[in-house]
C-alpha positions as CSV (number, residue, x, y, z in Angstrom):
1,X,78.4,91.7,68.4
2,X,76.5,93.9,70.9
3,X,78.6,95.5,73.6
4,X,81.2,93.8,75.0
5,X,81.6,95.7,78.3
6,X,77.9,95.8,79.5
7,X,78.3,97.4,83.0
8,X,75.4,98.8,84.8
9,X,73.9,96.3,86.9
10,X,70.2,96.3,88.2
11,X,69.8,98.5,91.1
12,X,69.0,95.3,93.5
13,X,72.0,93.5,92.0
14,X,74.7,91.2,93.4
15,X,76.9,94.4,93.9
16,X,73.9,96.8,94.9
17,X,72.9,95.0,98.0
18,X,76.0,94.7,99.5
19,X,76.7,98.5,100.1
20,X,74.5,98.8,103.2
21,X,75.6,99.1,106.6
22,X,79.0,97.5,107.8
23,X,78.7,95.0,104.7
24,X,80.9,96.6,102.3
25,X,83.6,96.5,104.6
26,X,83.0,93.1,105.8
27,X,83.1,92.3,101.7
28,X,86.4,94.0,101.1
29,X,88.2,92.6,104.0
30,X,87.2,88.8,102.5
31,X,88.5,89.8,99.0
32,X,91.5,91.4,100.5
33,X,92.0,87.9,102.6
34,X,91.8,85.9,99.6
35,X,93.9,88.2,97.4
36,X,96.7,89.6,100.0
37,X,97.5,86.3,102.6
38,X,98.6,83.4,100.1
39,X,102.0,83.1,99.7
40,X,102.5,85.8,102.1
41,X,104.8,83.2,103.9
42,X,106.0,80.6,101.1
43,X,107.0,82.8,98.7
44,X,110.8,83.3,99.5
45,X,112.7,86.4,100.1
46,X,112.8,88.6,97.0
47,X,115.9,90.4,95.4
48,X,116.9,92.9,96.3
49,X,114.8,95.6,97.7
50,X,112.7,93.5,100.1
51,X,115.4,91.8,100.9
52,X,117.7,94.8,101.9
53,X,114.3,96.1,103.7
54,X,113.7,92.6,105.5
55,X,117.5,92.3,106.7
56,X,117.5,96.0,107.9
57,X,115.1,95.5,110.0
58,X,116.6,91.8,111.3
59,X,119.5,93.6,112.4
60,X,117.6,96.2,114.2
61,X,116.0,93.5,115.8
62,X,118.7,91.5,116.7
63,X,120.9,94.2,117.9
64,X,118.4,96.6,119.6
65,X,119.2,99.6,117.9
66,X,116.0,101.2,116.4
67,X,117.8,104.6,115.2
68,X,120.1,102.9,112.6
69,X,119.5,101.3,109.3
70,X,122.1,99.2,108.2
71,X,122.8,96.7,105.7
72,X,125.6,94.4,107.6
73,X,127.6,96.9,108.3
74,X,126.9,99.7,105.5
75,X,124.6,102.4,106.8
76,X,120.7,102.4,104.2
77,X,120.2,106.1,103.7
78,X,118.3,106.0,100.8
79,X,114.8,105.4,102.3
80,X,113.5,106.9,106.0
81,X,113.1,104.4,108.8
82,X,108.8,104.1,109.2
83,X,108.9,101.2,107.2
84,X,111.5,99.5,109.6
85,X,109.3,101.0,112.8
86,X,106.3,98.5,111.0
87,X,108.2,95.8,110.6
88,X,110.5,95.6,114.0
89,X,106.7,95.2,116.2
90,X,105.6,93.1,114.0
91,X,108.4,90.3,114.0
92,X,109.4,91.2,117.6
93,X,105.7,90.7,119.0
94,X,103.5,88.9,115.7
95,X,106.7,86.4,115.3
96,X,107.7,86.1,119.0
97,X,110.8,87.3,117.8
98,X,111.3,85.1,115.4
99,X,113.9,86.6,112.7
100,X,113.6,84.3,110.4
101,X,109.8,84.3,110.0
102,X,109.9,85.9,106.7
103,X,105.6,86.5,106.6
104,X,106.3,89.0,109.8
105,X,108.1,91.3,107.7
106,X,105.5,91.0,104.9
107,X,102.6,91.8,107.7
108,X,102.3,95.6,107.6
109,X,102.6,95.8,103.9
110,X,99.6,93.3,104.0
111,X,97.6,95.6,106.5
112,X,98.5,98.5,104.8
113,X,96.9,97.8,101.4
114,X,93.8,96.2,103.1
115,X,93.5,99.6,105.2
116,X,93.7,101.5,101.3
117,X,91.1,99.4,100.1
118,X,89.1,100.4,102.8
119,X,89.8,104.1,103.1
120,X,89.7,104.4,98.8
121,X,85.8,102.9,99.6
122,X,85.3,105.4,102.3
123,X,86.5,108.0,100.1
124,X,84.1,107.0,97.0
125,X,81.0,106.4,99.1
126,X,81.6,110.5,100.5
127,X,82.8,111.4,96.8
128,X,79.7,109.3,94.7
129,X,77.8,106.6,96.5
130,X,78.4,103.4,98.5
131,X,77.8,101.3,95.5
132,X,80.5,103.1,93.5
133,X,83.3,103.5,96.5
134,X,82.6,99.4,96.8
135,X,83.5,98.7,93.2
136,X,86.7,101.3,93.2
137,X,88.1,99.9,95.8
138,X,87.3,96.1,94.6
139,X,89.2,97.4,91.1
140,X,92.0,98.6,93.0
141,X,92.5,95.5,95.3
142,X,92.3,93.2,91.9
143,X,95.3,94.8,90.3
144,X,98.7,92.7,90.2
145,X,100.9,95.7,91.2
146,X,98.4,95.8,94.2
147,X,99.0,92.2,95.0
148,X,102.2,92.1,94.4
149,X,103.2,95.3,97.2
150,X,101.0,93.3,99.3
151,X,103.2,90.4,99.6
152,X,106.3,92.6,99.8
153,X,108.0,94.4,102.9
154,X,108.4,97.3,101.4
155,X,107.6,100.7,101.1
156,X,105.0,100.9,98.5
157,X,101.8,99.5,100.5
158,X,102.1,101.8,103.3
159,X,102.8,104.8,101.4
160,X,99.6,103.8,99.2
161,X,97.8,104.0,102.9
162,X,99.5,107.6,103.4
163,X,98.5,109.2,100.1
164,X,94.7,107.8,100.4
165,X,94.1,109.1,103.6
166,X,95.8,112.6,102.4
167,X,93.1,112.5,99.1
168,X,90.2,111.4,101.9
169,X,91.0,114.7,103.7
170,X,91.7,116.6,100.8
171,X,88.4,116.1,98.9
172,X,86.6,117.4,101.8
173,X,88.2,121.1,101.1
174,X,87.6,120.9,97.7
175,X,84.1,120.3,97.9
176,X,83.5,122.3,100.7
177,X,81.8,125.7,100.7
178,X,83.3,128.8,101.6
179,X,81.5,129.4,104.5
180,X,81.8,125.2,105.9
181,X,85.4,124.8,105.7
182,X,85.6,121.0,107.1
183,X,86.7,120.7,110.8
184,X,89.8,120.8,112.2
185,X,90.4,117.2,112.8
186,X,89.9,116.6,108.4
187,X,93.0,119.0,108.5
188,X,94.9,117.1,111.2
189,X,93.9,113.7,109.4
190,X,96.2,115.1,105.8
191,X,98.5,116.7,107.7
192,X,99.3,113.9,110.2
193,X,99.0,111.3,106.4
194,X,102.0,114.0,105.1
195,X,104.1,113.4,107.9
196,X,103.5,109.5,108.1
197,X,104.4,109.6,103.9
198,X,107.4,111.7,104.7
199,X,108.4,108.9,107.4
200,X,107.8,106.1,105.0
201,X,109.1,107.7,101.7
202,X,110.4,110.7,102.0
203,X,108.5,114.0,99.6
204,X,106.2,111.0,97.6
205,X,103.2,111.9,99.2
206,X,103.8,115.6,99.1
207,X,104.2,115.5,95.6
208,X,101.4,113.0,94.4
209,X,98.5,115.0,96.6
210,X,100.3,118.5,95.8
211,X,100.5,117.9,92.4
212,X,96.5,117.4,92.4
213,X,95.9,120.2,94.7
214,X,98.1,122.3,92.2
215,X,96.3,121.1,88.6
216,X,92.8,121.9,90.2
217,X,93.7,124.9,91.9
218,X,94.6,125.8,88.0
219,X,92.3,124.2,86.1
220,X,89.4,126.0,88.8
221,X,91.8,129.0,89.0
222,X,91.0,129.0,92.5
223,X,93.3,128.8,95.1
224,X,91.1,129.6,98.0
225,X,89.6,126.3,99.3
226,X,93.4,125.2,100.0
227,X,93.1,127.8,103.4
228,X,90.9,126.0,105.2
229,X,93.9,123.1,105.1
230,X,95.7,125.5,108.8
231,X,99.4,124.9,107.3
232,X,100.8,127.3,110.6
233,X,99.0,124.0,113.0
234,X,99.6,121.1,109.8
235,X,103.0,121.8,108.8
236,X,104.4,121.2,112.6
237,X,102.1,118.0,113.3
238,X,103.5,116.6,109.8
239,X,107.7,117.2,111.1
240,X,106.7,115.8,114.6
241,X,106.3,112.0,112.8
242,X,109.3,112.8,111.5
243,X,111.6,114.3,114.9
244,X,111.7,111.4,116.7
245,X,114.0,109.7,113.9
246,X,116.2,112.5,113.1
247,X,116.5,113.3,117.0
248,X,117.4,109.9,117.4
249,X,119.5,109.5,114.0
250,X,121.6,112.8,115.8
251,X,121.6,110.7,118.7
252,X,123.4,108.0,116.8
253,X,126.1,110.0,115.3
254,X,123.7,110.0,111.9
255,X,122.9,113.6,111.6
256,X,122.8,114.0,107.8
257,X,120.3,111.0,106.6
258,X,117.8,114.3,105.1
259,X,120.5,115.2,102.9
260,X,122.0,111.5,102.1
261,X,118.2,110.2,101.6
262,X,117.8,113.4,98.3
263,X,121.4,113.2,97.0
264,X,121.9,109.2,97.1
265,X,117.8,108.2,96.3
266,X,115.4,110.9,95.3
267,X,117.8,113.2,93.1
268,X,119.5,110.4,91.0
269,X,116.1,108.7,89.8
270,X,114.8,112.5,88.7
271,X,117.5,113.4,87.1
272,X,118.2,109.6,85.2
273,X,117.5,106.2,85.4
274,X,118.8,105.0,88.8
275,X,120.2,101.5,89.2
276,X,119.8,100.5,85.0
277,X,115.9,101.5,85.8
278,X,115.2,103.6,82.7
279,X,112.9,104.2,80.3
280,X,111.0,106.5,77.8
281,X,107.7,108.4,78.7
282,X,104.9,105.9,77.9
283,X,106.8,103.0,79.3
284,X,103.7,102.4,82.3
285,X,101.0,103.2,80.6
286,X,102.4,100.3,77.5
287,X,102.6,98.3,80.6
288,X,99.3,99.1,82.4
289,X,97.2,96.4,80.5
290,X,99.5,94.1,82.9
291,X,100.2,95.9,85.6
292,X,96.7,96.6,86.2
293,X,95.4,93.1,85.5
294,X,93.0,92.0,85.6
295,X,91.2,95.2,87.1
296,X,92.3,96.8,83.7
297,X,89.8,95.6,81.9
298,X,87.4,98.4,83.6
299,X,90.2,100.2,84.6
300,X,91.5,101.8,81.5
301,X,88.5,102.4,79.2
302,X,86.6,103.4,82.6
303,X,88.9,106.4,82.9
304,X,88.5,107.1,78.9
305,X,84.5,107.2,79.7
306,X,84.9,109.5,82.8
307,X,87.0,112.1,80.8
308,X,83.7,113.3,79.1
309,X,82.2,113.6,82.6
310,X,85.6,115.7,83.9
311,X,83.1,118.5,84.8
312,X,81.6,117.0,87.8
313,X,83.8,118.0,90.8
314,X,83.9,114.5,91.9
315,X,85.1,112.8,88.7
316,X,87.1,116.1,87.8
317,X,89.2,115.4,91.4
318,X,89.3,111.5,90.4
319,X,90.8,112.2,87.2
320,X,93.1,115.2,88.4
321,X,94.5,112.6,91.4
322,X,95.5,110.0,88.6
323,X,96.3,112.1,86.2
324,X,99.0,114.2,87.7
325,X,100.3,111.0,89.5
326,X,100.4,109.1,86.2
327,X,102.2,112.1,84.6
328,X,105.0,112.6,87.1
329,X,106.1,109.0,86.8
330,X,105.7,109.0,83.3
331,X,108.7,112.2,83.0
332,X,110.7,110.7,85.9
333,X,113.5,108.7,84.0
334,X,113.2,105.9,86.3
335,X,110.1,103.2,86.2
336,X,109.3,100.6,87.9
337,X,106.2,98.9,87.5
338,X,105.0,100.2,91.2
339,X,105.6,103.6,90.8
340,X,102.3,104.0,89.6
341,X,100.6,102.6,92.4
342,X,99.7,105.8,94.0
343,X,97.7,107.0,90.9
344,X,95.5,103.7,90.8
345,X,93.1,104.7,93.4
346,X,92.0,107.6,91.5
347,X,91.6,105.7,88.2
348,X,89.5,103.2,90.1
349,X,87.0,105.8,91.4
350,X,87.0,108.1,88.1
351,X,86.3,105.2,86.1
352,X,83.7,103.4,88.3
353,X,82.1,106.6,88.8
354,X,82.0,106.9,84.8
355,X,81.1,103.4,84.4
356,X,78.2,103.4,86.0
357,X,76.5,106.7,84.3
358,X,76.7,104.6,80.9
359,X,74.5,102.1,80.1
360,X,77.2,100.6,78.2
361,X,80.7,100.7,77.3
362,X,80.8,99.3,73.4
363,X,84.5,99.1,74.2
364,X,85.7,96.1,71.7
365,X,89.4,96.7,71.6
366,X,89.5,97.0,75.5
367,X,88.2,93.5,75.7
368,X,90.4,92.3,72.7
369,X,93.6,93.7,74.5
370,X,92.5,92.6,77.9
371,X,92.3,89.1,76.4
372,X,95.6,88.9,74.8
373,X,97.1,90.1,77.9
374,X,95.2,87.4,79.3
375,X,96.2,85.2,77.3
376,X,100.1,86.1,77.4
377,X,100.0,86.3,81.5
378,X,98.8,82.7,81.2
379,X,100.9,81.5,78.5
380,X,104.2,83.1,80.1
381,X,103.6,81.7,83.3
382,X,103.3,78.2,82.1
383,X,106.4,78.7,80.1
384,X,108.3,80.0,82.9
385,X,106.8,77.1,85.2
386,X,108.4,74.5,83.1
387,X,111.5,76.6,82.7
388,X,112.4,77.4,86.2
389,X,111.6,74.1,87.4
390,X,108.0,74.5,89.0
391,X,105.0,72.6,89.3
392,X,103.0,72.3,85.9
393,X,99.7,71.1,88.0
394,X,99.1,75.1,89.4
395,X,100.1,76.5,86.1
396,X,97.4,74.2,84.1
397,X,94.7,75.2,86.5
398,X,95.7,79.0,86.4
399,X,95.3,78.6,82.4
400,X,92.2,77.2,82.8
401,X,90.8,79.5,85.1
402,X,91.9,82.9,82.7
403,X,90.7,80.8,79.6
404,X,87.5,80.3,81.4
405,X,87.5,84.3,82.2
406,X,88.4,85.2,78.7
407,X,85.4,83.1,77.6
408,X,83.0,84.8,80.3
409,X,84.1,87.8,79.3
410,X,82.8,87.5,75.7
411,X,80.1,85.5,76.0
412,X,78.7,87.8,78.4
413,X,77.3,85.5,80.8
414,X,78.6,86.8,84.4
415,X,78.7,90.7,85.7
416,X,82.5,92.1,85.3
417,X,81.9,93.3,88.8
418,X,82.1,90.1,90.3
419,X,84.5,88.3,87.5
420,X,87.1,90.7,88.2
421,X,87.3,89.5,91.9
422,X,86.7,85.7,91.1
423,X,89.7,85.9,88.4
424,X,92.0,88.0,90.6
425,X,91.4,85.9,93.9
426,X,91.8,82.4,92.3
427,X,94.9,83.4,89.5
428,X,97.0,85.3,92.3
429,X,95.9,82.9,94.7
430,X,97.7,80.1,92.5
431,X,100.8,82.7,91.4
432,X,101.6,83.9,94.8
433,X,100.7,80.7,96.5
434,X,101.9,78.1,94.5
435,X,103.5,78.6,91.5
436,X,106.3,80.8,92.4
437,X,107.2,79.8,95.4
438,X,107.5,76.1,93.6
439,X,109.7,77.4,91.1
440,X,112.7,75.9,92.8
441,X,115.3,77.5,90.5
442,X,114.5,81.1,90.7
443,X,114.8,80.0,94.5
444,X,118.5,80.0,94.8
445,X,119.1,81.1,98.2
446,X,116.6,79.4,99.9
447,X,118.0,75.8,98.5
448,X,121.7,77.1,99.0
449,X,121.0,77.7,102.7
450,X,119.4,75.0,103.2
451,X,122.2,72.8,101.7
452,X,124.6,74.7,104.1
453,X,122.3,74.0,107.3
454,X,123.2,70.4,106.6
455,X,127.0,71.0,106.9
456,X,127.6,73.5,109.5
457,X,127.9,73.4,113.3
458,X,127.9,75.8,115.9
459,X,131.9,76.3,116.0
460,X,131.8,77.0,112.3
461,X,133.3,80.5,111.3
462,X,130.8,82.6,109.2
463,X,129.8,81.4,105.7
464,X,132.0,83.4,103.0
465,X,130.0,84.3,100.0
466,X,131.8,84.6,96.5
467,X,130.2,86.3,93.4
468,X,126.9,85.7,94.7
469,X,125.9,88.8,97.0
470,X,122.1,88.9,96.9
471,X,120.8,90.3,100.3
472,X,118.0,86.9,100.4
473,X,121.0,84.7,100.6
474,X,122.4,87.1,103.5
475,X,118.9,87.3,105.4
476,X,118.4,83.7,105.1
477,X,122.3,82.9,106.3
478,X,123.1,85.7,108.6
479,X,124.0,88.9,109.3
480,X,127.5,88.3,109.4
481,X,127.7,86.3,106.2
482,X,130.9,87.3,104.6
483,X,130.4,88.9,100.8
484,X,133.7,88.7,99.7
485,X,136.1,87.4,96.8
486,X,137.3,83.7,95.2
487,X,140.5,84.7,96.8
488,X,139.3,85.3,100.4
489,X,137.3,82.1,99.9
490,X,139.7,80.2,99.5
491,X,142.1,81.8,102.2
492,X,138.4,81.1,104.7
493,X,138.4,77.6,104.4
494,X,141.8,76.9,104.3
495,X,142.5,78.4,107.2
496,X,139.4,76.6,109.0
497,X,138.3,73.2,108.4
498,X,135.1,73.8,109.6
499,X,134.7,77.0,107.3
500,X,132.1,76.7,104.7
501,X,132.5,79.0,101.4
502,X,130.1,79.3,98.3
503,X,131.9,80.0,95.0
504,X,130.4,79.8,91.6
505,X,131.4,76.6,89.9
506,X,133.3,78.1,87.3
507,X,135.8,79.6,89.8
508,X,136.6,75.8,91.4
509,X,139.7,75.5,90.1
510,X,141.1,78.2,90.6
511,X,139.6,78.2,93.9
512,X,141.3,74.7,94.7
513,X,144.6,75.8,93.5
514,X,144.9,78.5,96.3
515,X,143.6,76.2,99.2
516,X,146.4,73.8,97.4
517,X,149.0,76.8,98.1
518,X,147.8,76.8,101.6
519,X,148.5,73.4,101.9
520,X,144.6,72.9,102.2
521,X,142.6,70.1,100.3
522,X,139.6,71.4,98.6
523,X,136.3,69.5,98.9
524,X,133.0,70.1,97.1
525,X,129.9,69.4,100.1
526,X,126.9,70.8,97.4
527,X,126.1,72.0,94.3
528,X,123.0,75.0,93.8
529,X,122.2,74.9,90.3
530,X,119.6,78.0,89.1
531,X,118.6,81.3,87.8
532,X,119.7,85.0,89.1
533,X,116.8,87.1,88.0
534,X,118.4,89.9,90.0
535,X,121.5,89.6,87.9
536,X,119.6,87.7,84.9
537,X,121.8,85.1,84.3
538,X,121.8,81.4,85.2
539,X,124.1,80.2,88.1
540,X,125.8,77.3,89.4
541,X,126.9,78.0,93.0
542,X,129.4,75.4,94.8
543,X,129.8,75.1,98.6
544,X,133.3,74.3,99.7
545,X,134.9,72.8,102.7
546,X,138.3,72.2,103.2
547,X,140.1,68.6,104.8
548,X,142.0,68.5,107.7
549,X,145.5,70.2,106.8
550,X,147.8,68.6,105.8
551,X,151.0,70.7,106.8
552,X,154.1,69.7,104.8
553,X,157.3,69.7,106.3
């Protein structure tokens, strides 16, 4: 077989003539369309972080106060408030208000991944040419773990956004002379990205842009271009994004969230693995061939490719940025599959820069793996379809479209330039779109609130949740919801008949025999039958109402 991975296109091909002028970014914002807004509203609240994130910032909206972050009633010190400051204008003004409306939370993560995909283009057209910041950016925007922090309002998107414009800034004193150091307004632009990463996610952007800055200031041993960077004017414009939250966090009686934020959050996940999140070294890059699907097909062997070219300044800062990035999570003892988000900009541009110096990439077992991942993203998504209760139809035409990808891909008739987009847009389009928010028994709080909208009434007391504390099933019932025990349950509706309680099913009884005590009588008004993937078990979750007393003598 001749090469697999045949890459360099004609220089008036399909992706050629779209770098001129205001097209490129006219193409990126389409793909980004396609790839970021379905399922940005269907797809349910996600456990837990988003959740926790989305109800945070419900409770600053409903109660005003824009200094606190609080989870019902526990203060969230763990992450600073700028993703909260996205999120309250964006429900308050995009949703008229609307708390519920769970695609206005998702909106700035949304807008801040299609603002990366734009800057990591602007960055490759000033670090190579147009042609190879267009396909960068259109590998980084087809990656799942890209998607995926799309559709999430979280952290990860907008701190994407901060360390992107910190490289775009960066780069420039790198590659400047020592006689044009780059104006002072490139300096202000990292600085001012430092201080917005420190208000999203704490040191994360420090680290990932100061851990490249440090490696090529070694590897060059030279030190002297990092000057031109003014840290006497930078370091104060970077700590005023973050006053105005600690003045107002003092203001709120919160005057150690600094010190809360490192000792609750940072510390714990460098020093093990936080919340049952461990795992060896190696454990993203074993992962990557999914993670970075289906971009990784270029992706990975791309960056192998540019290694040999790591002596050009512009591939050498590509590879140092993902390098270093990729590294740091790697030795941190907690992983999550988007902790390496940061690093893939800098894998895209190292390896389309290296990707299009070589007339070919004969890389067979980068195909071969890419197609079993393929082929195991497909086959597990069909399984879990018809597992967790979703529609086959979407799953079937998501098969077809990887087989038909897979089949492309060896028979060599379409560019991988443009496949890459066409398989990401039309699979996530389906998984994030359709499938999973169809898969009505990973959807447990959704159906259980639901069911409880049919039985309550303005004079009933809040809902009392046993056993089953996700923060989706709080967002989605209220703020005040009640996470509490069977016993308490039972005490709630027996001392209210208009009191609703969930339990799990296999506390009934002994549920029934205290509202008995209480001289109560017990009645079952639904049944929510699923799967916890938070918890990863299956669960049956009854709602429970009690009759009329009946008082004995």
């Amino acid at each position: 077989m001749e090469a697999v991975l045949a890459f360099r296109p004609r220089k008036t091909g399909s992706v050629t003539i779209l770098t001129t002028g205001i097209r490129p970014f006219l193409v990126l914002t389409a793909l980004c369309v396609a790839l970021f807004l379905p399922g940005l509203a269907s797809l349910p609240p996600t456990d837990r972080d988003e959740a926790r994130f989305m109800q945070a910032t419900k409770q600053m909206l409903e109660t005003g106060n824009v200094a606190a972050i609080r989870f019902q009633n526990e203060p969230r010190t763990k992450k600073p408030i700028g993703i909260h400051w996205l999120q309250y204008p964006s429900v308050k003004y995009g949703a008229q208000g609307d708390v519920g409306a769970v695609w206005a939370y998702r909106l700035p993560s949304a807008l801040a991944a299609w603002l990366s995909i734009l800057c990591i283009f602007a960055l490759g057209r000033k670090m190579f040419d147009a042609r190879t910041g267009l396909i960068a950016a259109g590998l980084s925007a087809c990656t799942l773990i890209m998607a995926a922090e799309a559709h999430l309002a979280k952290t990860d998107a907008a701190l994407l956004l901060t360390v992107v414009a910190a490289h775009f800034a960066l780069y420039q004193f790198y590659r400047s002379a020592p006689d044009q150091v780059p104006r002072m307004r490139v300096a202000l632009l990292f600085w001012s990205a430092i201080g917005a990463g420190l208000l999203i996610k704490g040191p994360i952007t420090i680290l990932v842009v100061g851990a490249t800055a440090l490696s090529l200031s070694i590897a060059d041993r030279n030190i002297r271009w990092l000057r031109g960077l003014q840290p006497e004017v930078g370091i104060p414009v970077a700590l005023a994004f973050v006053l105005p939250w600690l003045l107002a966090s003092v203001a709120s009686g919160q005057d150690n969230l600094v010190i809360a934020s490192l000792a609750e959050d940072f510390l714990p996940k460098l020093l093990g693995g936080a919340e049952g999140h461990s795992a060896p070294p190696g454990t993203h890059l074993l992962v990557a061939p999914i993670t970075l699907w289906p971009a990784s097909l270029l992706l990975l062997p791309g960056t192998v490719i540019a290694w040999s070219h790591r002596k050009e300044p512009a591939i050498r800062y590509a590879l140092a940025w993902a390098a270093t990035t990729w590294l740091m999570f790697e030795l941190v003892p907690t992983k999550l599959p988007h902790y390496i988000l940061p690093a893939v900009p800098g894998l895209a541009l190292a390896a389309a820069a290296a990707l299009s110096k070589s007339d070919t990439n004969r890389s067979r077992w980068g195909a071969a793996l890419w197609t079993g991942f393929t082929v195991m993203i497909g086959g597990g998504l069909l399984w879990a379809t018809r597992a967790y209760g979703g529609d086959l139809v979407p799953a079937v035409l998501l098969a077809l479209i990887l087989a038909a990808a897979v089949g492309l891909l060896w028979l060599k008739r379409a560019e991988l330039s443009l496949m890459i987009p066409a398989t990401a847009v039309l699979s996530f389009g389906l998984i994030v779109g359709w499938i999973l928010p169809n898969m009505h028994d990973l959807a447990l709080s959704p159906r259980l609130a639901a069911s409880i909208q049919n039985h309550i009434t303005p004079n009933s007391p809040t809902v009392a949740l046993s056993r089953y504390h996700e923060p989706s099933a709080v967002f989605l019932l209220g703020t005040e919801t009640w996470l509490t025990t069977a016993r308490n349950s039972a005490a709630h509706v027996a001392a209210d008949p208009l009191a609703l309680a969930v339990v799990a099913s296999d506390q009934l009884e002994v549920v029934r025999e205290m509202v008995t005590a209480s001289h109560g009588t017990m009645t079952v008004v639904g049944t929510i039958k699923g799967y916890n993937y938070s918890k990863g078990r299956a669960e049956s979750l009854s709602i429970i109402q009690s009759q009329p007393h009946m008082f004995a003598e």
